[in-house]
C-alpha positions in Angstrom: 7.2 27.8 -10.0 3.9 26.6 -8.4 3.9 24.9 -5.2 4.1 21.1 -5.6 1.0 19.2 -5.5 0.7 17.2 -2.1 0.2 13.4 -3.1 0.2 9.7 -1.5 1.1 7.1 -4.9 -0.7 3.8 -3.8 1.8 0.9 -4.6 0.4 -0.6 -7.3 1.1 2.9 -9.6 4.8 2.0 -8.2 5.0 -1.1 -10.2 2.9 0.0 -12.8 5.8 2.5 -13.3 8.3 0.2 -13.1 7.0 -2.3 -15.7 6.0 0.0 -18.4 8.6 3.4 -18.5 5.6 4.6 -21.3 3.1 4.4 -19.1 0.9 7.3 -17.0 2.4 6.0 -14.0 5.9 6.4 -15.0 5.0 9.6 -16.3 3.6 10.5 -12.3 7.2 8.8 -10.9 9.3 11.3 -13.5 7.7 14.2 -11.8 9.4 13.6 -8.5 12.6 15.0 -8.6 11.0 17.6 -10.9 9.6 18.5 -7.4 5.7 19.6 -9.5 4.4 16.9 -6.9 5.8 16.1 -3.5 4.7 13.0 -2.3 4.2 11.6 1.4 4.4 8.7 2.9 4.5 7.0 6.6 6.8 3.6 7.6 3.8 1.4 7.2 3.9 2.8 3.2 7.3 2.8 2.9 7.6 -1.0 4.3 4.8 -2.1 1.4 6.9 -0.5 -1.1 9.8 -2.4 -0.6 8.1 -5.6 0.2 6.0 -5.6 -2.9 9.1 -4.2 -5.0 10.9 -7.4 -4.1 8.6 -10.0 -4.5 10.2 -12.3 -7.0 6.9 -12.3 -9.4 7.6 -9.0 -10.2 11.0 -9.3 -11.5 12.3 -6.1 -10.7 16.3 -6.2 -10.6 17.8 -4.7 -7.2 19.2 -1.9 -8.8 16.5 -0.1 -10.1 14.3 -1.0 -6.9 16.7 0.8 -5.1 16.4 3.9 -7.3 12.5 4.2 -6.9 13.3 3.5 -3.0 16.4 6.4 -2.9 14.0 8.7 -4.9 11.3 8.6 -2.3 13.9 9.0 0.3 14.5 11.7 -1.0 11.9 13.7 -1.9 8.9 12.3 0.1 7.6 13.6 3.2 7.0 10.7 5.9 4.3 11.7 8.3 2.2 10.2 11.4 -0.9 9.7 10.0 -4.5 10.4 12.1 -7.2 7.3 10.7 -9.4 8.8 7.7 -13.2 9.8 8.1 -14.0 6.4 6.1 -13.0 2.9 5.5 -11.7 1.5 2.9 -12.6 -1.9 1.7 -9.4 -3.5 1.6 -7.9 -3.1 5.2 -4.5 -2.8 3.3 -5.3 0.1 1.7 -6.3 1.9 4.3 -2.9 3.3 5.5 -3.1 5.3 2.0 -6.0 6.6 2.5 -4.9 8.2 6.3 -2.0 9.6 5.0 -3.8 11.1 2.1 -6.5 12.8 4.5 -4.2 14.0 6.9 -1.4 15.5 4.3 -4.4 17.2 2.3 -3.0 15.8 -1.2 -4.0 13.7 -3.6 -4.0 9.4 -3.5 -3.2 8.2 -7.0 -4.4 4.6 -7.4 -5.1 2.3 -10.0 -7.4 0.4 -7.5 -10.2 3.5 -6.9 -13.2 0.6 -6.0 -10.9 0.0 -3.1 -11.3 3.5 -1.3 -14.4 5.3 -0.6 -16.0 7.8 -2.6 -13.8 11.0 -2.2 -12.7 13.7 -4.8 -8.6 13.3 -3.6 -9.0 9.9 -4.9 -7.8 9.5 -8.7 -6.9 7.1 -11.0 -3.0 8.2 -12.4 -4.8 9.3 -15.5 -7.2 11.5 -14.0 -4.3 13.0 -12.2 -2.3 13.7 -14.8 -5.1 15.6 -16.4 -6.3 17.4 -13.8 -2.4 18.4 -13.4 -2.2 19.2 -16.8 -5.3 21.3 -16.6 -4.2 23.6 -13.2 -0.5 24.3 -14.7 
């Protein structure tokens, strides 16, 4: 089996995941515990995950926001992230982009305008093809 590709999953392909099990995504969350993609993290990401999880818009019952959490608690990596060559636009985002430059792997985001121009920074579908296309 191939080493697993290195990746940072921006929060907003978290609840994409969660709202739609159909979804690309959800698709990118099942690969997890397949262990084809190992994904990293630091506290700063982990603490948006489970704020953002919980908001009450969102709807998301305890339970299963508790699975997505144990599953990255898992299988993630948590690392001390150096700051990124660039910016991004939305200060918020930039703790994805550090932790994506510093692991080497790829940020999967449904929110690219946010991040500067940089190949390791794909929309869930692109990843999923460009996965499909190098296994």
């Amino acid at each position: 089996m191939p080493s697993p590709l290195r990746v940072v999953i921006d929060t907003n392909v978290l609840v994409s995941a969660l709202w739609s099990a159909d979804g690309k995504p959800a698709d990118i969350s099942g690969m997890i515990p397949t262990e084809r993609i190992q994904p990293y993290l630091n506290h700063a990401i982990l603490t948006e995950y489970r704020t953002v999880l919980a908001r009450p818009k969102f709807r998301f019952s305890g339970m299963i926001t508790q699975q997505i959490l144990a599953l990255f608690g898992e299988y993630a990596i948590t690392i001390s992230a150096s700051a990124a060559p660039a910016k991004t636009k939305d200060p918020a985002d930039q703790v994805f982009y550090d932790v994506a430059c510093s692991a080497d792997a790829w940020l999967i985001t449904g929110n690219m305008k946010h991040f500067p121009p940089d190949k390791r920074v794909v929309s869930p579908a692109q990843f999923l093809e460009l996965q499909h296309n190098d296994f």
